[in-house]
N, C-alpha and C positions, 0 to 999 in steps of 0.2 A: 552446424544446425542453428535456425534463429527460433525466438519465441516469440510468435504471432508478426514473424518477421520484421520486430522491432530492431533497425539497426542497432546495432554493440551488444543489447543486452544477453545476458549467460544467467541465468537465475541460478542461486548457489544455496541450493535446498539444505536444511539445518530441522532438528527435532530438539525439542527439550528446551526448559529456561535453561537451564545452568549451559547447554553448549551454543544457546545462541546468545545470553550474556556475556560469553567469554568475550565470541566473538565481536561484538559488536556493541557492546554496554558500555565502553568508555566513550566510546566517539557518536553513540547517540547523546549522551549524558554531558558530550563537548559543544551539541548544538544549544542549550540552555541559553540563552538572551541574545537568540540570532533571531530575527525576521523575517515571517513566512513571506517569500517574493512569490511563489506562486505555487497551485497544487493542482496537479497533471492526472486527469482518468484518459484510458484509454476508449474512445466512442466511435459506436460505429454509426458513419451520417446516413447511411440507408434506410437503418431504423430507429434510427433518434436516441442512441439508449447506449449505457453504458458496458463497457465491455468488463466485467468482474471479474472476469480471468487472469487480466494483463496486470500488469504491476501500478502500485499507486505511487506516481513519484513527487515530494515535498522538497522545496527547494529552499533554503534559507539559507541566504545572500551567499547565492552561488557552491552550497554546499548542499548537493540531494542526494538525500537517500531515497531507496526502488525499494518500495514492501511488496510480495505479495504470497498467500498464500494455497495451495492446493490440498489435495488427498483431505484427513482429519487434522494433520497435525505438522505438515510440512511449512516451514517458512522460511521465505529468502530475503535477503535484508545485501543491497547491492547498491553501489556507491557512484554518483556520477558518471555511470553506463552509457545514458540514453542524454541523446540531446532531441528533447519535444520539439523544440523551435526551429531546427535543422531537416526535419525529417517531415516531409508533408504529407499531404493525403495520401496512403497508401492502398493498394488490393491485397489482402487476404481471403485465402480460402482455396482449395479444390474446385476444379472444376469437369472430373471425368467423368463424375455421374451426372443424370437430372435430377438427383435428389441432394446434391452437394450445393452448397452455399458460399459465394463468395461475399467478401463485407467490404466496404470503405469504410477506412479507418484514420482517425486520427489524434492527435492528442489536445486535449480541451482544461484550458484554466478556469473558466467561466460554466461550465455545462450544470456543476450542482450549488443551489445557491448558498447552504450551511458549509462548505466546505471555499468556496469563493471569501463567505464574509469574512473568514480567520486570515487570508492574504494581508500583509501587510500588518499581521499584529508579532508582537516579540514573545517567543516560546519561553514558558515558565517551567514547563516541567514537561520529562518525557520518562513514561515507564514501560515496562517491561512487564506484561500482565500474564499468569498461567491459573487457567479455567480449572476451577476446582470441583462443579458442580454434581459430579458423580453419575455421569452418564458418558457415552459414546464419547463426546469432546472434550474429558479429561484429559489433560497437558499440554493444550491448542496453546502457541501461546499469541500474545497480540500484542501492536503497541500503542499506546497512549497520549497524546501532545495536547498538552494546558496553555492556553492562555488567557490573557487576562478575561476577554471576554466571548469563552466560549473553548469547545476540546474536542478532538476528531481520534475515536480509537479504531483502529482498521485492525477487524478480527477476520476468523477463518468462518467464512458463512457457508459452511459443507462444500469445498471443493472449489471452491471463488474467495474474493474479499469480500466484505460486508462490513460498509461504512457507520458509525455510530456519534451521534452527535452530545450524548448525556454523559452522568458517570459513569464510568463502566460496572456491571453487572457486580454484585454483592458474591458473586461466585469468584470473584478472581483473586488470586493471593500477587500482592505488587512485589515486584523485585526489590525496589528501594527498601523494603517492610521485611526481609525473609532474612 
């Protein structure tokens, strides 16, 4: 089975900080003074518009990590899966009803421009952030990439990603901090 018939990738769904830190905190924590070469949404060209379902892949010099997350609280954190630049415009979707939807889809470096401008800057800090705010998306967790000028936290925007260009929200307790 593919997701969003993106060749290779297998999304490898995780709940909790503490069991996606295990997983995966040191060798996010290993990108620290690498350079973002490029950041991949997945977009479909029939409607101009990004696809928040698919995984957001960040690549620094040649080492990418695949976020993305579903449900409230599911995230998958997957490693040099997907080659964007290998795989072209693709068809997705059903097509047995008249009410079914197929998309053109493809992978876009350039498509949002706050997320474009961080290309090419060296990652200072990457965390590991769990939403504390006390409602419905307590334990979401998200994560966090600093640079010098400017930080992209890709959180669980109910059931999609949801891109954030500021601090992250005063609700979140940081991993580095716990």
């Amino acid at each position: 089975m593919s997701y969003f018939d993106i060749q290779g990738h297998q999304p490898q769904w995780l709940n909790g900080l503490s069991a996606i830190a295990v997983a995966h905190g040191p060798r996010l924590h290993s990108m620290v003074g690498r350079h973002l070469s490029h950041a991949w949404l997945l977009w479909d060209l029939d409607a101009d518009e990004w696809i928040a379902d698919g995984p957001v892949l960040l690549d620094f010099d040649h080492e990418q990590v695949e976020i993305n997350h579903q449900k409230f609280d599911d995230l998958s954190i997957t490693w040099n899966t997907v080659d964007p630049e290998g795989q072209p415009a693709w068809t997705y979707g059903d097509w047995g009803h008249p009410d079914d939807r197929a998309s053109q889809l493809a992978w876009r470096h350039d498509a949002q421009a706050e997320l474009a401008a961080l290309q090419g800057q060296r990652l200072q800090a990457v965390d590991l952030l769990e939403y504390v705010g006390g409602d419905m998306a307590d334990g979401m967790v998200a994560v966090s990439f600093a640079f010098a000028d400017g930080q992209v936290t890709i959180s669980n925007g109910l059931d999609e990603n949801s891109l954030e260009f500021s601090d992250p929200d005063s609700r979140y307790l940081h991993w580095s901090k716990m």
